[in-house]
LUMZA-243662 format. One line per 2 residues: number of its first residue (from 1); their letters; for each residue x, y, z of N, C-alpha, C, O, CB. Coordinates in pm, whole numbers, plus 50000, padded with zeros to 5 digits. Glycine has a CB too. Layout:
N
NUM) a) X,Y,Z,X,Y,Z,X,Y,Z,X,Y,Z,X,Y,Z ~ ...
This chain:
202
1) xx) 46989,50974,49933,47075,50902,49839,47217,50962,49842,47231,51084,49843,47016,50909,49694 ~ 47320,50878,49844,47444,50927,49839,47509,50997,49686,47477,50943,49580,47521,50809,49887
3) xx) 47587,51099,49687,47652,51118,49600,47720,51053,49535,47757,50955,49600,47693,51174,49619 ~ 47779,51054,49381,47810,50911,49300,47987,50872,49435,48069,50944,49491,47863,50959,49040
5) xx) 47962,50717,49428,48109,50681,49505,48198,50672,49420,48206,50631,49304,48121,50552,49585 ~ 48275,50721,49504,48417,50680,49436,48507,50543,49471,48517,50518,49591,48512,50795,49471
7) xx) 48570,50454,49380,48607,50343,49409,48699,50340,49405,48740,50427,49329,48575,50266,49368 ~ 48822,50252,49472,48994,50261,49492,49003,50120,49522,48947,50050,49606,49069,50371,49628
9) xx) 49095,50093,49425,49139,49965,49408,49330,49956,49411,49417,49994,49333,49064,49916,49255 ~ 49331,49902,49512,49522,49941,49621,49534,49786,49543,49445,49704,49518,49543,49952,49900
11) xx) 49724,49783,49510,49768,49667,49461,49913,49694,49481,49994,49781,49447,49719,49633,49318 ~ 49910,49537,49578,50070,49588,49644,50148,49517,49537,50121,49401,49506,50123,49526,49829
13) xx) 50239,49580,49485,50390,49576,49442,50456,49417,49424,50521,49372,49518,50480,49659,49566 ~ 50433,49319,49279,50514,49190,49300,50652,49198,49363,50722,49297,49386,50533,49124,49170
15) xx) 50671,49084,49382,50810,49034,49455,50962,49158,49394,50999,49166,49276,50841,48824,49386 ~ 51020,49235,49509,51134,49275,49431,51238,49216,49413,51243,49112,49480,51174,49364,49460
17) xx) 51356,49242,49331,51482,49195,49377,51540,49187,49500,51522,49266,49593,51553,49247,49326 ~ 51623,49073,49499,51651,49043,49635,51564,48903,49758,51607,48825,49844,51625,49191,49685
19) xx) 51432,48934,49701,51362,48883,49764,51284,48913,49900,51261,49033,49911,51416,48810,49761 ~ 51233,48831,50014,51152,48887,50065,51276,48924,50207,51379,48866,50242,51004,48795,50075
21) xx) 51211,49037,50258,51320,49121,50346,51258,49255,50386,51165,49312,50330,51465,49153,50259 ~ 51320,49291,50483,51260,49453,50545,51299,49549,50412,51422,49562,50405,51366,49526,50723
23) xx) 51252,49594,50343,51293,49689,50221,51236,49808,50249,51299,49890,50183,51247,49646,50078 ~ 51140,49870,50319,51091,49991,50358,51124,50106,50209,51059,50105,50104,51177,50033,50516
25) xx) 51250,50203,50244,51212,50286,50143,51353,50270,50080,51407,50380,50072,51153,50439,50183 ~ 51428,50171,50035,51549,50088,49924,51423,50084,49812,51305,50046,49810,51636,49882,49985
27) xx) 51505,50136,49733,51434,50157,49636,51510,49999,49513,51596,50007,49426,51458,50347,49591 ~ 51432,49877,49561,51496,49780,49501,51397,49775,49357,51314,49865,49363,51506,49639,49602
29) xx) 51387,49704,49247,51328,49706,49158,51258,49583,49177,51291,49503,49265,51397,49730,49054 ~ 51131,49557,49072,51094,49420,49083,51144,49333,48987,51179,49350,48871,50964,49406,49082
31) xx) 51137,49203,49084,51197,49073,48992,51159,49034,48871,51117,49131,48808,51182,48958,49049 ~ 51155,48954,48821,51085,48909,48667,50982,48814,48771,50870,48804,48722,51214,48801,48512
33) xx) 50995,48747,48894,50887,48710,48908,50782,48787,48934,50663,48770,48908,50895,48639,48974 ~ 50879,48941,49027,50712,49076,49056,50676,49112,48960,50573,49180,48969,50718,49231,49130
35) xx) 50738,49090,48803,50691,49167,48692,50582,49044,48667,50470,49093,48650,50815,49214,48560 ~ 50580,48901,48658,50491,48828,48629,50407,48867,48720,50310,48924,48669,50517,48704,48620
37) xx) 50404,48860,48846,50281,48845,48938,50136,48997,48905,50014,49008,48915,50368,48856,49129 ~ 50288,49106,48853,50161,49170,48912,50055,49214,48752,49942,49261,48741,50221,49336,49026
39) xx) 50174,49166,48639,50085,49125,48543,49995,49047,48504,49908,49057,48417,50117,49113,48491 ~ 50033,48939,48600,49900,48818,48570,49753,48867,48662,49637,48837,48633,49961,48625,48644
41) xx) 49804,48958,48792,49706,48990,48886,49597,49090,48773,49474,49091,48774,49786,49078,49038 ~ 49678,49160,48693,49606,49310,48646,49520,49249,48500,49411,49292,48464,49756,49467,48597
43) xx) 49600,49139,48428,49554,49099,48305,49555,49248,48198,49626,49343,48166,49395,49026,48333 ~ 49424,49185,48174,49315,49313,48037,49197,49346,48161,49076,49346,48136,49198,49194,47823
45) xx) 49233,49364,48251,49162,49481,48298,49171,49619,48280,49282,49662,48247,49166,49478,48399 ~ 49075,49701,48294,49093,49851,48239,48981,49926,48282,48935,50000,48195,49101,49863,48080
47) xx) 48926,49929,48391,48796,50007,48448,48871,50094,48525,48799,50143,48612,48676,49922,48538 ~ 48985,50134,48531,49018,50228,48579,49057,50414,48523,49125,50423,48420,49099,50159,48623
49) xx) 49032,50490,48561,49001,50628,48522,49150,50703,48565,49174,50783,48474,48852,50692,48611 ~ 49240,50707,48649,49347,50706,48702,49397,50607,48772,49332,50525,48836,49351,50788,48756
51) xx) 49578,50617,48753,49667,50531,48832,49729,50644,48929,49766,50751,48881,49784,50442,48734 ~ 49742,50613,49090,49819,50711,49144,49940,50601,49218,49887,50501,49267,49721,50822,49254
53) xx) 50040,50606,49226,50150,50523,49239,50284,50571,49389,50306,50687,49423,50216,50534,49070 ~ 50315,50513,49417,50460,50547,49473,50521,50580,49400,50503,50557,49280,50535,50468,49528
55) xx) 50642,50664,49464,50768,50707,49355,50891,50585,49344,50978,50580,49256,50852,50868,49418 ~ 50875,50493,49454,50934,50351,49466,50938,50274,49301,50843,50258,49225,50822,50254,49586
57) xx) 51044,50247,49286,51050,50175,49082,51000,50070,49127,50968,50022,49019,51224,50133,48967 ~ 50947,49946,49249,50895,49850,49242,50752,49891,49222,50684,49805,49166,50931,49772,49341
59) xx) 50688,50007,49256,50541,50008,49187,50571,50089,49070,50525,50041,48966,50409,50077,49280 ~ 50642,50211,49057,50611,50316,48968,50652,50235,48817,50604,50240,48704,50705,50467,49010
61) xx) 50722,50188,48856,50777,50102,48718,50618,50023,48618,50580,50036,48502,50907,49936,48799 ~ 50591,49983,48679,50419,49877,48621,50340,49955,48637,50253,49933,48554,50349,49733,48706
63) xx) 50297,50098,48741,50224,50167,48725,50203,50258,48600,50100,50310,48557,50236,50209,48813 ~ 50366,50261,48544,50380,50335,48414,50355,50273,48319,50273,50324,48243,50489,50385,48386
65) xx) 50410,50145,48284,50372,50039,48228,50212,50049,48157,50160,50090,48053,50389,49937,48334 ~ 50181,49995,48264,50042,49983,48244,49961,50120,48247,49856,50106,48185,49991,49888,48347
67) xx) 49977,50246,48299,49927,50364,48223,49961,50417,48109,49897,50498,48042,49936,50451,48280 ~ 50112,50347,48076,50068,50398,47890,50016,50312,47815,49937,50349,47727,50188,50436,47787
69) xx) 50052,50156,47836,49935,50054,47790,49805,50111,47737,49791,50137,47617,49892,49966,47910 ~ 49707,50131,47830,49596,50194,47838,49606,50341,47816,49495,50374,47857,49541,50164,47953
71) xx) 49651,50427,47789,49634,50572,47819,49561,50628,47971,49475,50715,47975,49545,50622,47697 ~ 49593,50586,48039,49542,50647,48183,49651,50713,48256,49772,50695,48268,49484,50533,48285
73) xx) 49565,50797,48301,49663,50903,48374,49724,50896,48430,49641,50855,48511,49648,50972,48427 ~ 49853,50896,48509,49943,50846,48639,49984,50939,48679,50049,51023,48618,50055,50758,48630
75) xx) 49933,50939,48849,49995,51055,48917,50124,50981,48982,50121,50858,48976,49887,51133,49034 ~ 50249,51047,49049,50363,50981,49161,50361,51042,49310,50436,51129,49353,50526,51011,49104
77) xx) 50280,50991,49365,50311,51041,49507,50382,50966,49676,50341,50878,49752,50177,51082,49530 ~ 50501,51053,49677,50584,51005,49758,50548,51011,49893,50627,50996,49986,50693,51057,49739
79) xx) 50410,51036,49907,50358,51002,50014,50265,50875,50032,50181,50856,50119,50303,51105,50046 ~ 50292,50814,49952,50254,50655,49931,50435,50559,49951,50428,50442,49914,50165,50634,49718
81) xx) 50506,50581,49977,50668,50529,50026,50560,50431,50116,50440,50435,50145,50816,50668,50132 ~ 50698,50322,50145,50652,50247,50240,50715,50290,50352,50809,50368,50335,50664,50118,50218
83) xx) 50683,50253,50472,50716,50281,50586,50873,50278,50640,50938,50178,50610,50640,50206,50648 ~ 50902,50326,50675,51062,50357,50671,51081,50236,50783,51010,50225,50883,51124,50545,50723
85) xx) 51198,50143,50746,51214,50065,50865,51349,50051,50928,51395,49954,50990,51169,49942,50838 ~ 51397,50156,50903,51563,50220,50973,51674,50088,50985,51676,50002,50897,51538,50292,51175
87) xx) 51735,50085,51062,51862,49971,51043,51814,49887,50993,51900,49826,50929,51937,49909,51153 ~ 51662,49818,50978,51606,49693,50969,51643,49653,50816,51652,49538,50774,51444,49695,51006
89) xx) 51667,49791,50727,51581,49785,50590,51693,49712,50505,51803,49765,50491,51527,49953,50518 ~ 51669,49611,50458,51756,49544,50390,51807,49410,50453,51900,49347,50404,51856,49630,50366
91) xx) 51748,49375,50551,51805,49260,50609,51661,49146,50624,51545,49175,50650,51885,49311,50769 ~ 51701,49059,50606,51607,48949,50626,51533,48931,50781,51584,48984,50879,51691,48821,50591
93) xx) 51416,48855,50790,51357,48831,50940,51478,48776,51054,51505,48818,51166,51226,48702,50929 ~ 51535,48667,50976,51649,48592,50994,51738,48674,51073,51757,48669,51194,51709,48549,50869
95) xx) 51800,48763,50970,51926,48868,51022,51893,48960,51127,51979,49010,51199,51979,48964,50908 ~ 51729,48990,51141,51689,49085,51256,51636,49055,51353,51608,49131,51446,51621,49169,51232
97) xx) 51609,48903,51345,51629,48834,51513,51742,48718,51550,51741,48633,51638,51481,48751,51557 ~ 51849,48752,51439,51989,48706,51525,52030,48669,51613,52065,48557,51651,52051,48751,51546
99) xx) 52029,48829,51678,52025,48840,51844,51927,48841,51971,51938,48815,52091,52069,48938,51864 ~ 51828,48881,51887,51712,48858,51979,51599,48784,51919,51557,48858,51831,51660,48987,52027
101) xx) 51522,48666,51921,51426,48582,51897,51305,48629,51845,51246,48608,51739,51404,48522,51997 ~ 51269,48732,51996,51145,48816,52019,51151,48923,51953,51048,48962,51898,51119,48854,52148
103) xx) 51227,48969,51944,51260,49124,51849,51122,49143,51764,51042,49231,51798,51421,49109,51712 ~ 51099,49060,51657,50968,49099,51530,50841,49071,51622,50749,49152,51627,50963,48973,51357
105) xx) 50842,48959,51689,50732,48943,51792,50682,49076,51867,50565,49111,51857,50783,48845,51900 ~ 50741,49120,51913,50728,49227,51995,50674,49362,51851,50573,49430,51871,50904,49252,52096
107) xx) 50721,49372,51774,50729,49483,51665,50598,49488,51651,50531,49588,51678,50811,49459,51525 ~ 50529,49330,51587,50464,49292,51480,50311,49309,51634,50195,49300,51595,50532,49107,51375
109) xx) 50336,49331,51787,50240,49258,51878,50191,49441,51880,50077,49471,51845,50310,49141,52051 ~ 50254,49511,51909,50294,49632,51930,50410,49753,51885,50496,49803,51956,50300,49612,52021
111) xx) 50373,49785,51712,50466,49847,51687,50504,50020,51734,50603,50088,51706,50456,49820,51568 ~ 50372,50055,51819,50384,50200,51835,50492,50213,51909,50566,50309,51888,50273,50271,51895
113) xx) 50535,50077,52052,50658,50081,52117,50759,50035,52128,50838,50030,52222,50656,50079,52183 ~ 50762,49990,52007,50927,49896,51945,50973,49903,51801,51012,49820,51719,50915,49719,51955
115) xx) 50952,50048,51803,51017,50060,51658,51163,50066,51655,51241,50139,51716,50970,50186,51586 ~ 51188,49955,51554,51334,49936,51438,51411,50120,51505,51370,50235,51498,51257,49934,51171
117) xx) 51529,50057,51561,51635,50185,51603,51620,50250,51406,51629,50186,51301,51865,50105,51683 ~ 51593,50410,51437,51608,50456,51296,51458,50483,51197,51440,50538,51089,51702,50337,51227
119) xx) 51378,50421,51284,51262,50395,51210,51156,50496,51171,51118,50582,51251,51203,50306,51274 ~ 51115,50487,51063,50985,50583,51095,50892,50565,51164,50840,50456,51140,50920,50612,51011
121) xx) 50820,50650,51281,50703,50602,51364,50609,50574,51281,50608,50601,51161,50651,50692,51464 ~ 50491,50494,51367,50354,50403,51304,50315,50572,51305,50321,50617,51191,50236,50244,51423
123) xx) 50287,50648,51384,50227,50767,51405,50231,50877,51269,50136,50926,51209,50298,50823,51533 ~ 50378,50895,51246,50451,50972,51153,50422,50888,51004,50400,50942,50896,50619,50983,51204
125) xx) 50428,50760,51029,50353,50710,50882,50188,50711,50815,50153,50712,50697,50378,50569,50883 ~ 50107,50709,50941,49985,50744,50958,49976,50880,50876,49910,50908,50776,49951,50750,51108
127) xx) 50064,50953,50952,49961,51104,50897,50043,51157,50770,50057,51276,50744,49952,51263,51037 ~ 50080,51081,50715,50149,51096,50580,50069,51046,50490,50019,51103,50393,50279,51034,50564
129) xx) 50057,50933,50526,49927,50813,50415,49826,50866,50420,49809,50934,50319,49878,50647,50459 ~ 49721,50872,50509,49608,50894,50509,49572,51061,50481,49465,51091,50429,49567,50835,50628
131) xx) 49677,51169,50524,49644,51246,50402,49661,51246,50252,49606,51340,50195,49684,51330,50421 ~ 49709,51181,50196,49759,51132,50074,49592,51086,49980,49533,51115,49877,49882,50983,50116
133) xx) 49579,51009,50084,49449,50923,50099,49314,50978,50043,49248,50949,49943,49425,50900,50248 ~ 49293,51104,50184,49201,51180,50141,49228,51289,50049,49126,51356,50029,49148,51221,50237
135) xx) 49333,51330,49983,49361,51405,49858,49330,51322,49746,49283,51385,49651,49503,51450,49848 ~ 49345,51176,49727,49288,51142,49617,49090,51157,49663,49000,51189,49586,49363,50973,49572
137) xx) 49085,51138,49741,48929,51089,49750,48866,51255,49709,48755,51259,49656,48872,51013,49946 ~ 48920,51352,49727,48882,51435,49685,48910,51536,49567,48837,51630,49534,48877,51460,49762
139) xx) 49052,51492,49497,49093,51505,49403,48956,51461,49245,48905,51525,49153,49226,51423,49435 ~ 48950,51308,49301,48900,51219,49194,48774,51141,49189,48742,51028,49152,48985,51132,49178
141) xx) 48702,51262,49249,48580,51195,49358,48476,51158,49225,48444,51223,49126,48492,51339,49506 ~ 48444,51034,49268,48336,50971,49130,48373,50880,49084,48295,50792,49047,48311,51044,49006
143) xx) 48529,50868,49067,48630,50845,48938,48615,50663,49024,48531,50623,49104,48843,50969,48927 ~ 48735,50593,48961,48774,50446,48964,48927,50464,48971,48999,50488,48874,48720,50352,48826
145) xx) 48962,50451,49078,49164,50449,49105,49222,50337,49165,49190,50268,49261,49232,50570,49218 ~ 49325,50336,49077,49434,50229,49134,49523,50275,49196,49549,50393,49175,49502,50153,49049
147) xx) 49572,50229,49257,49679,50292,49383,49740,50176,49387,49697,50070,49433,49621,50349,49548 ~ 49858,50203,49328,50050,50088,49322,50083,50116,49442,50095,50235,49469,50220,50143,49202
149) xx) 50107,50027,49537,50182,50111,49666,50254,49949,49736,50315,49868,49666,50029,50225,49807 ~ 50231,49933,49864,50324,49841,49957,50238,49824,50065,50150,49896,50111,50473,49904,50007
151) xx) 50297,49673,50108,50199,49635,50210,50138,49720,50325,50019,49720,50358,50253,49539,50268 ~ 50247,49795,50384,50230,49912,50486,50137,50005,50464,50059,50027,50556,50340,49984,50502
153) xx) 50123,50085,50332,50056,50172,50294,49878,50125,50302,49784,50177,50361,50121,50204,50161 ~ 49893,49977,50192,49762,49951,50225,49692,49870,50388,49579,49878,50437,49735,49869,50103
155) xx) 49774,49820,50421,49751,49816,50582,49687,49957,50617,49572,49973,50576,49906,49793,50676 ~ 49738,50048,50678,49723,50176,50717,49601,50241,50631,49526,50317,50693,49858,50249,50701
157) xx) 49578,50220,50510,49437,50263,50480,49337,50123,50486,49244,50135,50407,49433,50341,50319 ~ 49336,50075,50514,49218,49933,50577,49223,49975,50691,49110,49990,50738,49257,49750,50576
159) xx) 49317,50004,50766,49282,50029,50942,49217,50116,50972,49145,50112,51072,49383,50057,51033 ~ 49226,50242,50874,49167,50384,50867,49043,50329,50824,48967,50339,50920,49240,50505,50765
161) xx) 48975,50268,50713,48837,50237,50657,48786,50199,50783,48685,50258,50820,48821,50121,50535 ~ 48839,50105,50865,48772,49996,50976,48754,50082,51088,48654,50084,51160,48871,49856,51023
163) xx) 48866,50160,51100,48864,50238,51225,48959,50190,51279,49009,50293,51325,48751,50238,51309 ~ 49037,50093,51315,49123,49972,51389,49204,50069,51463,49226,50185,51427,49222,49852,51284
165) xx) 49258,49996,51600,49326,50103,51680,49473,50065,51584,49477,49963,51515,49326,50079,51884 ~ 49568,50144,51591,49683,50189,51488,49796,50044,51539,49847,49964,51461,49761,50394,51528
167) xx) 49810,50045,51689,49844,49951,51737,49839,49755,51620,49924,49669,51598,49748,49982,51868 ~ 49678,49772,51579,49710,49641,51566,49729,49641,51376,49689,49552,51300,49572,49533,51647
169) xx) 49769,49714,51354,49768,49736,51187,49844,49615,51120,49826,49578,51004,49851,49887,51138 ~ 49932,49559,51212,49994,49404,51151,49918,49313,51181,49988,49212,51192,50131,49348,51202
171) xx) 49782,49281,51208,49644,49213,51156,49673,49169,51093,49686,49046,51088,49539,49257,51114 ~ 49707,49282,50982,49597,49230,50839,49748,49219,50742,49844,49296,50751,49432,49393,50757
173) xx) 49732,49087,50638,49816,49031,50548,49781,49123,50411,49678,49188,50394,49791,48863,50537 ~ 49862,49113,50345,49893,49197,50221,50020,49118,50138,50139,49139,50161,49939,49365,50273
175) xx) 49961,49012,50026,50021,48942,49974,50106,49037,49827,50062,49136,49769,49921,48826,49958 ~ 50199,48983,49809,50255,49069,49679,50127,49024,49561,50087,48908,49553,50450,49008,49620
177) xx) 50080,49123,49484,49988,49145,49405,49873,49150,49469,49791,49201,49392,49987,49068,49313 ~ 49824,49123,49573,49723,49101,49636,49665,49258,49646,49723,49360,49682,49755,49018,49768
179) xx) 49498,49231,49588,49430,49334,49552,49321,49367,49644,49257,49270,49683,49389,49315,49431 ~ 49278,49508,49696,49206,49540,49769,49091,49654,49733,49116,49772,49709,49281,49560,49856
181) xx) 49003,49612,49735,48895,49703,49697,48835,49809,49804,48824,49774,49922,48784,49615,49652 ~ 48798,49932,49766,48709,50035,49875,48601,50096,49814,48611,50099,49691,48792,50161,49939
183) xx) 48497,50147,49863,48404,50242,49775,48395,50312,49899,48377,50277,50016,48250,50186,49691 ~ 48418,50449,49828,48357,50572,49942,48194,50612,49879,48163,50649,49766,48483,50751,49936
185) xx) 48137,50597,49957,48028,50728,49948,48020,50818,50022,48049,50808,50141,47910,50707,49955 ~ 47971,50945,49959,47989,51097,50002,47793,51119,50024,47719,51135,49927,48091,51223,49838
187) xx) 47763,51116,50109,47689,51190,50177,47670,51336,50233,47680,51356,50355,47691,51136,50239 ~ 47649,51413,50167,47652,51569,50207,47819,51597,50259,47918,51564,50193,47523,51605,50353
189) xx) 47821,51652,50365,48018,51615,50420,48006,51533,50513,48077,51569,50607,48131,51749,50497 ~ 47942,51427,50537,47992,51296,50582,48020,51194,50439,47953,51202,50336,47869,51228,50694
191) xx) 48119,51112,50459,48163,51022,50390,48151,50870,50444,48167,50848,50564,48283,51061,50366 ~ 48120,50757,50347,48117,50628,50402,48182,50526,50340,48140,50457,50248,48001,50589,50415
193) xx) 48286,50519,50395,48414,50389,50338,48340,50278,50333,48263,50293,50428,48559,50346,50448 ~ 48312,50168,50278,48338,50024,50262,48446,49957,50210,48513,50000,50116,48258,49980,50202
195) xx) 48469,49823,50285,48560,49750,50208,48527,49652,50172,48493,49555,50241,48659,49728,50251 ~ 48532,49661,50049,48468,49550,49955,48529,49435,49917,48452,49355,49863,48436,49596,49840
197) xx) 48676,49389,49930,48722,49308,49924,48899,49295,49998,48952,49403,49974,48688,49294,49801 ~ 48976,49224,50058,49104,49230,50054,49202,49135,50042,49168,49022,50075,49126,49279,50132
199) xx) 49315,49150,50005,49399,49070,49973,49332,48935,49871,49340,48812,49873,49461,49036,50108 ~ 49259,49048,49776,49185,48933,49681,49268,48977,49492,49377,49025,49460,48947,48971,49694
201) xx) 49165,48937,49423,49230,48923,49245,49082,49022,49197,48986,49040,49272,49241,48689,49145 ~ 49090,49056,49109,48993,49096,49009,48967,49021,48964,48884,49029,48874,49006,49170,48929
């Protein structure tokens, strides 16, 4: 029998100001529409035991929110940032294939060898997140956590649950509010991820 699991429930960040665009680590705020979305996503839910958040004001902002709402704990860890996307960050799809068509094609087919001039590597974002990752899993092991973060972040831990080679991590969609479920079980020191739901609602 496995040891009690621990469950993590990732919820990316409503719409920020500005709108939709490379924003990486611009610390833009969210709109009144990200403030609706990601309130209507969360409701009067409350099965959660901790909030651990980005230091980004488009999550930390509702992560606080809603941990004093409820009295739940909120940690800030800036190793939940989204992926740094260097000259890109702030400019629309539009503005960053201008000049070249293929440019996101190529990014989005294979980003380990066409990263944004300036960028943070897929590699260098990897081993930032996913230790992050396993510090909560062992921080809060048992517990029920929400994790405020950005599409990138939860990409990169679904690829890690699945195993997925790092290469194809732009797979998988990650809608603003869009909610993703995991349960670890701990088996002696092996551990067993499932993913129980993604880019879904409570």
């Amino acid at each position: 029998m496995p040891d009690t699991a621990t469950t993590l429930d990732l919820i990316r960040h409503g719409e920020p100001v500005g709108g939709n665009r490379y924003r990486g680590q611009l610390d833009d705020a969210l709109s009144e529409k990200g403030w609706m979305q990601m309130r209507t996503a969360v409701a009067d839910h409350c099965p959660w035991n901790v909030i651990v958040s980005s230091t980004l004001s488009r999550c930390a902002a509702f992560a606080s929110e809603l941990a004093q709402r409820h009295a739940i704990p909120l940690e800030l860890d800036a190793r939940l940032m989204e992926i740094g996307f260097g000259e890109w960050e702030g400019r629309t799809a539009a503005e960053v294939t201008a000049q070249d068509a293929m440019l996101l094609k190529r990014f989005w087919l294979d980003p380990l060898n066409n990263v944004p001039p300036g960028a943070e590597k897929m590699t260098a974002f990897r081993d930032r997140v996913i230790p992050a990752w396993e510090d909560m899993l062992t921080r809060h092991h048992g517990k029920h956590i929400l994790i405020v973060g950005h599409a990138g972040v939860i990409r990169m831990v679904v690829r890690h649950v699945l195993d997925m080679p790092l290469q194809r991590v732009f797979r998988l969609s990650v809608p603003n509010a869009g909610i993703t479920r995991v349960r670890v079980e701990r088996h002696g020191e092996q551990t067993l991820p499932t993913l129980l739901f993604h880019a879904g609602t409570l």
